[in-house]
N, CA, C and O atoms as CSV, one atom per row, in Angstrom:
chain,resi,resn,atom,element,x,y,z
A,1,UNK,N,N,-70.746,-4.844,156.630
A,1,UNK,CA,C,-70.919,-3.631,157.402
A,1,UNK,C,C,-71.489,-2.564,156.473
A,1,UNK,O,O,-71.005,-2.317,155.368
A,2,UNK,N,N,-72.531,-1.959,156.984
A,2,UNK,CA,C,-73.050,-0.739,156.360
A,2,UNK,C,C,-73.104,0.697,157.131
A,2,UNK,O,O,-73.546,1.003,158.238
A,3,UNK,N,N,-72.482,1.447,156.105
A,3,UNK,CA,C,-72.536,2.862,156.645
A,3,UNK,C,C,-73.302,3.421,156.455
A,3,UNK,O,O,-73.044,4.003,155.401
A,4,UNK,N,N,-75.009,3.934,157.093
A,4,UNK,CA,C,-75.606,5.384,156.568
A,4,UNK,C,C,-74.937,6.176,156.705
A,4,UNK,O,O,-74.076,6.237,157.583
A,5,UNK,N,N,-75.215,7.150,155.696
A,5,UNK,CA,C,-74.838,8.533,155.332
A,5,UNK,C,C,-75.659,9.311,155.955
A,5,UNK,O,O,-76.653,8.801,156.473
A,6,UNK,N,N,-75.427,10.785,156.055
A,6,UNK,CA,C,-76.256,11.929,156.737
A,6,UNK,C,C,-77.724,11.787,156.213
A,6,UNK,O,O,-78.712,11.418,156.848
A,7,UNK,N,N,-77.639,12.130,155.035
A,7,UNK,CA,C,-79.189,12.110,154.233
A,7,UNK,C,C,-80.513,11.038,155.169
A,7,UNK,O,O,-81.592,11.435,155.610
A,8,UNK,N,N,-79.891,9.533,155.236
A,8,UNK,CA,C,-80.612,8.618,155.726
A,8,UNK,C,C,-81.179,8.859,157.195
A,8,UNK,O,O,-82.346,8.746,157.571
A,9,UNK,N,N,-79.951,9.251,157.994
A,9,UNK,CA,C,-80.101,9.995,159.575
A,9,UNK,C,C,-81.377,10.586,159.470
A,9,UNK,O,O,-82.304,10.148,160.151
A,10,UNK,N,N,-81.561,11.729,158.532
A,10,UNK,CA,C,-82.268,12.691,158.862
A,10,UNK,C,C,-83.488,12.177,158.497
A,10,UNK,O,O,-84.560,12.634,158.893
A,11,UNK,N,N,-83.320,10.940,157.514
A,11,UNK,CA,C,-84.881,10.733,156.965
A,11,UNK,C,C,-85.622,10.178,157.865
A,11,UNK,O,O,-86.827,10.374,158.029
A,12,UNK,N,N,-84.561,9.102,158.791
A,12,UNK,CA,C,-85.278,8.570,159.977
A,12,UNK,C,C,-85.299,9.457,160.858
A,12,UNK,O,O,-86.047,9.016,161.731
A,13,UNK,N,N,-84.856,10.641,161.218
A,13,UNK,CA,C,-85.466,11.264,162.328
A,13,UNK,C,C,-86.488,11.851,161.902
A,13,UNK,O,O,-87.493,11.671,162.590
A,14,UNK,N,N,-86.604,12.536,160.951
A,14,UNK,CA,C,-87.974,13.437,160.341
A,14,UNK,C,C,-89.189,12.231,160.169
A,14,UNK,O,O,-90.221,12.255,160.840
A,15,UNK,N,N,-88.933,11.358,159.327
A,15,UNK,CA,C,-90.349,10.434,158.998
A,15,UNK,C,C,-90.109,9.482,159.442
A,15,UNK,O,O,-90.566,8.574,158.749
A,16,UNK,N,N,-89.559,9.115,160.355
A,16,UNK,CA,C,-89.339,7.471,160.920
A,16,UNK,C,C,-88.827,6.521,159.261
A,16,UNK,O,O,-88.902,5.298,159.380
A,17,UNK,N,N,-88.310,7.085,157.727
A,17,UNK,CA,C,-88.363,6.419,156.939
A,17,UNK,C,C,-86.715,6.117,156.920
A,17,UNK,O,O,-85.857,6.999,156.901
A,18,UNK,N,N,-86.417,4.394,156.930
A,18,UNK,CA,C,-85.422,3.410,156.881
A,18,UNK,C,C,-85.430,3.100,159.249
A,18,UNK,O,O,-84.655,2.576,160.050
A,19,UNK,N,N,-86.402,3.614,159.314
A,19,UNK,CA,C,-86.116,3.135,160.739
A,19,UNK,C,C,-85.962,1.462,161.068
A,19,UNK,O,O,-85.018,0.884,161.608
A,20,UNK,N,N,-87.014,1.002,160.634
A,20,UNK,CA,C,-86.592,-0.943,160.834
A,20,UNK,C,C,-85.724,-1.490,160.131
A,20,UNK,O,O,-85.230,-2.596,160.348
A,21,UNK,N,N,-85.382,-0.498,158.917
A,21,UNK,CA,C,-83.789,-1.117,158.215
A,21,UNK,C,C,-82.743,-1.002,159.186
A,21,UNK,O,O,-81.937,-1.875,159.507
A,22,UNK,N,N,-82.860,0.399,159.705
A,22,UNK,CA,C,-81.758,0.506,160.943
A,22,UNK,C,C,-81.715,-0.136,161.848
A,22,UNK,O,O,-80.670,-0.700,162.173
A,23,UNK,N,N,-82.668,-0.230,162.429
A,23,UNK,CA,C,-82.895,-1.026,163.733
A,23,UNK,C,C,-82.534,-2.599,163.433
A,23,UNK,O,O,-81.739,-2.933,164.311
A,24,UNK,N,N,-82.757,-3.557,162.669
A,24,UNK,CA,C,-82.149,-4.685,162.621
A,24,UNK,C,C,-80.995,-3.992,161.866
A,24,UNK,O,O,-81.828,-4.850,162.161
A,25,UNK,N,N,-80.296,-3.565,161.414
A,25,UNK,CA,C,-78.633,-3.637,161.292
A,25,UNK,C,C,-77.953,-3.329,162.208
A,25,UNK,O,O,-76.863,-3.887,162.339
A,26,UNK,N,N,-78.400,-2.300,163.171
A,26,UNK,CA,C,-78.353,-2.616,164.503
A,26,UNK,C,C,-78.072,-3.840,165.032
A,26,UNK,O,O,-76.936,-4.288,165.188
A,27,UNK,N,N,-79.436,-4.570,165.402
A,27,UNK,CA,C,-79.438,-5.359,166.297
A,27,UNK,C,C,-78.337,-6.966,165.928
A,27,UNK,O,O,-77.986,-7.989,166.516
A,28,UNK,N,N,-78.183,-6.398,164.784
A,28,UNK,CA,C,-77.076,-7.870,163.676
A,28,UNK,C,C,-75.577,-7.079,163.955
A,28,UNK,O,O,-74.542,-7.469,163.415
A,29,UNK,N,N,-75.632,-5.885,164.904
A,29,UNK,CA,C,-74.078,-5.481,164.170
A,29,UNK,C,C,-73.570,-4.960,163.217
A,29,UNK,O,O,-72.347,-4.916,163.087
A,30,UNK,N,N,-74.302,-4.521,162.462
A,30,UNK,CA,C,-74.336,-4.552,160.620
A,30,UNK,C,C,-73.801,-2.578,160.237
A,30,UNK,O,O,-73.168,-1.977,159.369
A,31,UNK,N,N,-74.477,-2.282,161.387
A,31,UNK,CA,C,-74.277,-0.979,160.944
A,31,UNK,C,C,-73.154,0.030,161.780
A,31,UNK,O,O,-73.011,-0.007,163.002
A,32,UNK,N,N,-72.469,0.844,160.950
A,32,UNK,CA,C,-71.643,1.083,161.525
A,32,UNK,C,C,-71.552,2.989,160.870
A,32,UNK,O,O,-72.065,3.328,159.804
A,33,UNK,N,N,-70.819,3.928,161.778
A,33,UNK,CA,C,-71.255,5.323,161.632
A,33,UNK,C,C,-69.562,5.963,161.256
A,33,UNK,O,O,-68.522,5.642,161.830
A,34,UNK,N,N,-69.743,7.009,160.042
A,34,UNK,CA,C,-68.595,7.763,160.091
A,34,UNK,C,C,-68.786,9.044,161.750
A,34,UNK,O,O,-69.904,9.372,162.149
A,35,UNK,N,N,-67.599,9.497,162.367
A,35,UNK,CA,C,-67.477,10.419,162.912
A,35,UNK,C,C,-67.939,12.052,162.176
A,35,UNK,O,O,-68.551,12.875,162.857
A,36,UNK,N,N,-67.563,12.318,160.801
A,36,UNK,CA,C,-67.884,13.343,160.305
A,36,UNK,C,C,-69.668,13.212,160.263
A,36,UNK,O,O,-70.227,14.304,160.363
A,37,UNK,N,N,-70.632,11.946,160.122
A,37,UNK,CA,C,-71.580,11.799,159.936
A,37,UNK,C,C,-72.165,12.255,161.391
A,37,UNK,O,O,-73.315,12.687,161.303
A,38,UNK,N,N,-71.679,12.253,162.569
A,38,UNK,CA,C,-71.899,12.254,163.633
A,38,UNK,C,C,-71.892,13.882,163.587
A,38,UNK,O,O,-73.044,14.294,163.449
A,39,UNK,N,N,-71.047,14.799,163.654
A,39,UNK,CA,C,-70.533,15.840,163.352
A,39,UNK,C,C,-71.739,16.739,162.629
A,39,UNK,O,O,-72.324,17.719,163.089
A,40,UNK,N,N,-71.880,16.197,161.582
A,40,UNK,CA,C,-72.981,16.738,160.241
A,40,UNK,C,C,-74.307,16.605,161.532
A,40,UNK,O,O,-74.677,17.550,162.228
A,41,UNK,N,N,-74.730,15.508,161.582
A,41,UNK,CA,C,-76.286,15.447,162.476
A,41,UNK,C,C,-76.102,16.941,163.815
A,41,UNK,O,O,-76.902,17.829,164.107
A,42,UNK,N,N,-74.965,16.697,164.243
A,42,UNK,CA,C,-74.713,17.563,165.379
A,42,UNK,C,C,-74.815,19.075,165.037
A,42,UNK,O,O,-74.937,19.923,165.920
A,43,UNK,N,N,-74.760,19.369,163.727
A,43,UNK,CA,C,-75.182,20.458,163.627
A,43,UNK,C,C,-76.423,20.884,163.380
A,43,UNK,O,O,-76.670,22.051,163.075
A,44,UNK,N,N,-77.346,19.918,163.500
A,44,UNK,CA,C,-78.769,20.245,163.191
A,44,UNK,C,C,-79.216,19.993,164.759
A,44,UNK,O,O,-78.632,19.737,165.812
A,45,UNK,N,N,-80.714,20.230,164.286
A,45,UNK,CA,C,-81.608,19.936,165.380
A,45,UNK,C,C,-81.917,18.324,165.280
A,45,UNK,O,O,-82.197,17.694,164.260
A,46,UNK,N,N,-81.791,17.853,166.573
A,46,UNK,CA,C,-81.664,16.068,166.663
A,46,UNK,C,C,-83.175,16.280,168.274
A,46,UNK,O,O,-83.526,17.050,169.167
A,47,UNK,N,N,-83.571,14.692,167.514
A,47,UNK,CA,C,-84.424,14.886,168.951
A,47,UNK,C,C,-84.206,14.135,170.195
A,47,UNK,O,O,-83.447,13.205,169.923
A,48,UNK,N,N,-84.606,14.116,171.731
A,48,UNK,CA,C,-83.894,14.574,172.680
A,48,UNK,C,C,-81.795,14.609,172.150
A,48,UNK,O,O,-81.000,13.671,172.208
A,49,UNK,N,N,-81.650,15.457,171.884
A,49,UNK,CA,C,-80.059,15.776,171.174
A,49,UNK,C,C,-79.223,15.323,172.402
A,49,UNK,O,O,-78.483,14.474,171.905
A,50,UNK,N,N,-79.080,15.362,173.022
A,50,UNK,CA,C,-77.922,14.592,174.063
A,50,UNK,C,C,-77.992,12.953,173.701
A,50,UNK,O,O,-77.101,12.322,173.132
A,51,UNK,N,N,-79.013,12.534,174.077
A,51,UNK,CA,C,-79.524,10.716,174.132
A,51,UNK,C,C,-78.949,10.435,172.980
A,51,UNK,O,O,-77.947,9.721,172.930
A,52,UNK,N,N,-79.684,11.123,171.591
A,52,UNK,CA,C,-79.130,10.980,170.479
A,52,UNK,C,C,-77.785,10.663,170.533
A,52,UNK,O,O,-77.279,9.623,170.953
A,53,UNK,N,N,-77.302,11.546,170.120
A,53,UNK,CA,C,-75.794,12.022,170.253
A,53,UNK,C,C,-74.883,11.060,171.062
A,53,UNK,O,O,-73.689,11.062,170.764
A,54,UNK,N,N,-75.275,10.312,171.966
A,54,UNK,CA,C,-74.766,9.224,173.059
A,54,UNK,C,C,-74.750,7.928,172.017
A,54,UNK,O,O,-73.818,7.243,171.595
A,55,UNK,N,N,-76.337,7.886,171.763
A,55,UNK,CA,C,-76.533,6.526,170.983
A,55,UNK,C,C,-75.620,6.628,170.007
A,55,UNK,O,O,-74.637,5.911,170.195
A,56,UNK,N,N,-75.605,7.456,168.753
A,56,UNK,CA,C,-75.007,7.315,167.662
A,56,UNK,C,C,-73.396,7.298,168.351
A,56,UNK,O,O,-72.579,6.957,167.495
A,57,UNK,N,N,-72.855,7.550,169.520
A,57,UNK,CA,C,-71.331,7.296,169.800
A,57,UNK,C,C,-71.320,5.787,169.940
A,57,UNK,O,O,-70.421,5.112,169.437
A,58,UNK,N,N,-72.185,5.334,170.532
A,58,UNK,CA,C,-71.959,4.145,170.658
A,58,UNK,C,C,-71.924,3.168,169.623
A,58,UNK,O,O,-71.567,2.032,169.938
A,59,UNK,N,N,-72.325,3.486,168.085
A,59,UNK,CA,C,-72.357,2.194,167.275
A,59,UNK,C,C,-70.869,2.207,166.899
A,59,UNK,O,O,-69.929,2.832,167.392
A,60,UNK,N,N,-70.940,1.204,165.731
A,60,UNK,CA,C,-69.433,1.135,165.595
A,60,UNK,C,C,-68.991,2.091,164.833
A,60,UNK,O,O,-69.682,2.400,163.863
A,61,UNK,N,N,-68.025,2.630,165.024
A,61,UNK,CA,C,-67.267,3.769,164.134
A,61,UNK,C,C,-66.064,3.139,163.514
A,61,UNK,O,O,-65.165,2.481,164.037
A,62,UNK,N,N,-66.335,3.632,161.805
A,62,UNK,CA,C,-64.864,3.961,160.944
A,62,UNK,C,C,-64.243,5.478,161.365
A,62,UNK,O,O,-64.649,6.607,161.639
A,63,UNK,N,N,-62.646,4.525,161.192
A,63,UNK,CA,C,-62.051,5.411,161.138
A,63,UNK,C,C,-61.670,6.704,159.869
A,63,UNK,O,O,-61.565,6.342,158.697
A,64,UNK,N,N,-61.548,7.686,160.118
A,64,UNK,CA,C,-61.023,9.064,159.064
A,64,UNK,C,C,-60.140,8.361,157.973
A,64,UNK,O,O,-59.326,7.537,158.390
A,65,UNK,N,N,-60.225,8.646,156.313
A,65,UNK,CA,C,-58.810,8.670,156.040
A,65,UNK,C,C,-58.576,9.689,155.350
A,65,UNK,O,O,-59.405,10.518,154.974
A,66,UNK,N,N,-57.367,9.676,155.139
A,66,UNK,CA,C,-56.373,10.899,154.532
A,66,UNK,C,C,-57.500,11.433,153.219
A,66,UNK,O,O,-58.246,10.534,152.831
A,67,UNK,N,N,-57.632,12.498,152.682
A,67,UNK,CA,C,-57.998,13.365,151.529
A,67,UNK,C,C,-57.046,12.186,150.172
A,67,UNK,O,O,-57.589,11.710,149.175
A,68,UNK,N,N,-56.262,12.082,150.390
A,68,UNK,CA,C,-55.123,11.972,149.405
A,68,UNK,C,C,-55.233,10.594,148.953
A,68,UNK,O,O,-54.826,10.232,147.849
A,69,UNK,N,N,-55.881,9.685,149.953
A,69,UNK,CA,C,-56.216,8.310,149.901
A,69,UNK,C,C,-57.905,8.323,149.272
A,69,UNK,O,O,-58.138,7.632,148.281
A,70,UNK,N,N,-58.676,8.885,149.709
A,70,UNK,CA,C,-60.135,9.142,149.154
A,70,UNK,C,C,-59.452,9.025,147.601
A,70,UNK,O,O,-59.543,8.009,146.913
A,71,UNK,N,N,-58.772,10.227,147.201
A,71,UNK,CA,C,-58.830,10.636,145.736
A,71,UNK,C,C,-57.996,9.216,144.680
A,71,UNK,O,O,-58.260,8.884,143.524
A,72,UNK,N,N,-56.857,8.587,145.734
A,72,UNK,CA,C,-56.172,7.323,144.860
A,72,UNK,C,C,-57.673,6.370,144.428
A,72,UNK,O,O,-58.108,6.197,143.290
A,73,UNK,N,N,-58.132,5.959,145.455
A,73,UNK,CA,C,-59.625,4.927,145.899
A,73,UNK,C,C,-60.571,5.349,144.281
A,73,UNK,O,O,-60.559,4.524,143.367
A,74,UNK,N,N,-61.176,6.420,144.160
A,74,UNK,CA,C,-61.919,7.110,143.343
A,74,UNK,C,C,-61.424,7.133,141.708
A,74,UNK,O,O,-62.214,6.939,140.785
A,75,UNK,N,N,-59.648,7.466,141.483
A,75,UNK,CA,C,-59.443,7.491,140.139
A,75,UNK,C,C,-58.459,5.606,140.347
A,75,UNK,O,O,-57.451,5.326,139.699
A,76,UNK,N,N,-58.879,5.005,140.992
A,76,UNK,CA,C,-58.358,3.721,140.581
A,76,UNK,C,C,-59.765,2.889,139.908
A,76,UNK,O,O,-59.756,1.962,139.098
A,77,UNK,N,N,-60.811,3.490,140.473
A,77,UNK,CA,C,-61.865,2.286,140.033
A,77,UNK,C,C,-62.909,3.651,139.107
A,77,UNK,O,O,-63.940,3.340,138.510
């Protein structure tokens, strides 16, 4: 499973650049979206922004975790 990050979102909406990477991880299942990533796009300008905004609900979403768990994850490795 792969997560894009915000950065990537925007590159494919601005230049169409990582669009056929997306699109087959897509179509394999492969890709999957944080909610805050959803959130972040939503504050910009998205194009037709509703459709958008629908599609990206629909892939698969991770769930949130705790602040406190990020920071164990980070000074263990």
């Amino acid at each position: 499973m792969i997560l894009a990050d915000t950065p990537i979102w925007l590159a494919m909406f601005r230049t169409d650049d990582y669009k056929a990477e997306l699109e087959t991880l897509i179509v394999n299942d492969q890709l999957c979206i944080h909610p805050f990533v959803i959130a972040e796009l939503a504050l910009g300008t998205l194009p037709e922004r509703r459709r958008t905004l629908a599609y990206l609900d629909q892939l698969i979403s991770i769930r949130p975790v705790r602040l406190e768990d990020v920071g164990h994850m980070i000074e263990a490795r």
